[in-house]
N, C-alpha and C positions, 0 to 999 in steps of 0.2 A: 620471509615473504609476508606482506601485509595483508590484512584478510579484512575485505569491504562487504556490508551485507550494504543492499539495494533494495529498498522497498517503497515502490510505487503505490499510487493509489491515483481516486479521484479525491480524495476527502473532501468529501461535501457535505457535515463538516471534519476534519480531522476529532478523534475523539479516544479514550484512557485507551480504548480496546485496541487500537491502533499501537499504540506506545508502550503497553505489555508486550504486544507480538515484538516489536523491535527489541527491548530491553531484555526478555528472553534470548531472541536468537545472539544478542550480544555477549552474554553471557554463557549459554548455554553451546555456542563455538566459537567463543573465545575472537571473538572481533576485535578488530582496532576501530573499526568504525560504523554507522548504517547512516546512508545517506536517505535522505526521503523524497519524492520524487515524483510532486504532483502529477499528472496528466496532465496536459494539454488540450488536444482536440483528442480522448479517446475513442476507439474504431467499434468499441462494445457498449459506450455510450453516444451514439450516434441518437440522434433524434430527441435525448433526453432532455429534460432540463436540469443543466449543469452553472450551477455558479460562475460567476466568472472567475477566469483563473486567477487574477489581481489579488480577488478578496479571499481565496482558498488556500495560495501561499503565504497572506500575511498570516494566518490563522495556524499553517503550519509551522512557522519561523515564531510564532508565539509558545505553540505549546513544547517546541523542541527548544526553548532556550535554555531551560535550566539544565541540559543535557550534553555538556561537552564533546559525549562521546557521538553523538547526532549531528549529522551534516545538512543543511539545505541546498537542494539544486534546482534549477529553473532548468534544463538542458530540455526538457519535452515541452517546459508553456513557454519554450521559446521557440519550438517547432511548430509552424504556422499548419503544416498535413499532418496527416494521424499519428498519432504514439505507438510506435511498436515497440514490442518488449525486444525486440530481437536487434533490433535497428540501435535501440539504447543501451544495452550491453554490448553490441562491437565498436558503440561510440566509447565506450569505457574503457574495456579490454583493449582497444588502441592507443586510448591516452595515457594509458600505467598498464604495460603488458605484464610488469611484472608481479601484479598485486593478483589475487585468487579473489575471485567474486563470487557472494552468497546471496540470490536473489528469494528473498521471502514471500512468500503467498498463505494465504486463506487454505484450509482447508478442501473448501467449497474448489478454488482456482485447479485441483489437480485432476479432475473429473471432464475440464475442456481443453485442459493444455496441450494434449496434442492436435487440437485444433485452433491454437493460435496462428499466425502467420509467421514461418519458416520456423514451428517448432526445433526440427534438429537445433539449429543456430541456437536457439536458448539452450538447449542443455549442454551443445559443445562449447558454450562459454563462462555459464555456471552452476554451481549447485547451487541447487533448490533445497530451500526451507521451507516446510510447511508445517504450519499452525494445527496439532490437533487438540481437539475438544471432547474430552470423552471417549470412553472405552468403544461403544459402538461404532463412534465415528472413525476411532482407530482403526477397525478391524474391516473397515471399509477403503481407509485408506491405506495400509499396509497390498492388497490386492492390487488395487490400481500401483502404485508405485513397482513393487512386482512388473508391469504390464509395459511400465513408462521404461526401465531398466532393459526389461528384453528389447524392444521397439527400438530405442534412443538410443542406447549404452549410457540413460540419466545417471546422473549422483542427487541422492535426493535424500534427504535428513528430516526428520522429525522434531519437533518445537511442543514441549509439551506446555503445558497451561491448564487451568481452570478452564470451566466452559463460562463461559461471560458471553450473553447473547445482548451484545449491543449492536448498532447499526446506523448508518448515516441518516439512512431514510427512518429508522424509528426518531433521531432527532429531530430530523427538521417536521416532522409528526408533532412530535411534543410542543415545538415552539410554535405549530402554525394552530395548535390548540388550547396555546396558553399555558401548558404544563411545564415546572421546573426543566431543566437539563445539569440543573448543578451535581456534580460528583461525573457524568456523565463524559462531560469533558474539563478540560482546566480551566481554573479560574480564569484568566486569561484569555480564554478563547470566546467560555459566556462570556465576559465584557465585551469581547469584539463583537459579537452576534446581537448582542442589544444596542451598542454605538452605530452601529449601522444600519440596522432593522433588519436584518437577514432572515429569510424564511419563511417571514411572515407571511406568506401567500404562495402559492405554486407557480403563480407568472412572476414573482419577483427573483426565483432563482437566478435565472440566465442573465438576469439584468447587469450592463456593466455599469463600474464606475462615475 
């Protein structure tokens, strides 16, 4: 049976932190693949200002080139209403029922996820990987998963890693203050971010193409 990790985001910008987490859970359960999986219109980033999705997916199809085992999908910034996590894993689990799906998250994501929109549905379609960061955060997240297992009947797996405290919003910080981003994210992606001028200001995020 084929075993697909799914890991969504809004990447704005996509960045290394990002791409340990996948490369881990690839490794770490043995995946055939992890597809990556902009956002769209996200329902948690309502009102924000969000990139447009155009310039967020080239950026992601940049930094995941050199990576075979990394898939690109557009399936949510082609859905014009909100991204649900729940909505996009029964669009999956329908089109390859046969394949086992490993949905990856943050840390941070296991402390609201049973207040996503039709929780159950996410956990009765995949496991969950989560990203932990440190012994304390473990022992924080070990409880709640606990919580999620009783509640759900979840499968939920741990991703271990380094704590690496990167962050979309500490980049587009750095480049709207003039500070490098190199090593931050790929080569690759800084050139896309200066070809285009991205960042450079708060009201230029949302701006489309």
């Amino acid at each position: 049976m084929k075993k697909i990790g799914i890991m969504g985001g809004t990447f704005n910008p996509i960045h290394i932190g990002h791409l340990m987490i996948a490369q881990r859970a690839y490794e770490e359960y043995h995946l055939d693949q992890v597809i990556f999986l902009p956002n769209g219109n996200p329902p948690h980033k309502a009102g924000d200002d969000v990139l447009d999705a155009a310039y967020r997916a080239d950026m992601v199809k940049l930094a995941i080139r050199p990576h075979p085992e990394f898939v690109f999908s557009d399936f949510e910034i082609q859905n014009p209403c909100y991204s649900y996590t729940s909505d996009t894993l029964s669009h999956f689990c329908d089109q390859n029922p046969e394949a086992s799906y490993y949905f990856i998250v943050g840390a941070d994501s296991l402390d609201y996820m049973d207040q996503w929109h039709e929780p159950q549905e996410i956990f009765s379609r995949a496991t969950i990987l989560a990203a932990a960061r440190g012994n304390l955060v473990l022992a924080g997240m070990e409880q709640k998963i606990r919580e999620l297992e009783e509640k759900f009947h979840a499968s939920i797996g741990l991703l271990h890693l380094p704590n690496v405290a990167i962050s979309s919003n500490w980049i587009r910080k750095n480049v709207r203050d003039g500070f490098s981003i190199h090593y931050y994210v790929t080569d690759e992606v800084e050139a896309y971010i200066k070809e285009h001028n991205l960042y450079v200001s708060s009201s230029d995020q949302s701006a489309g193409r």
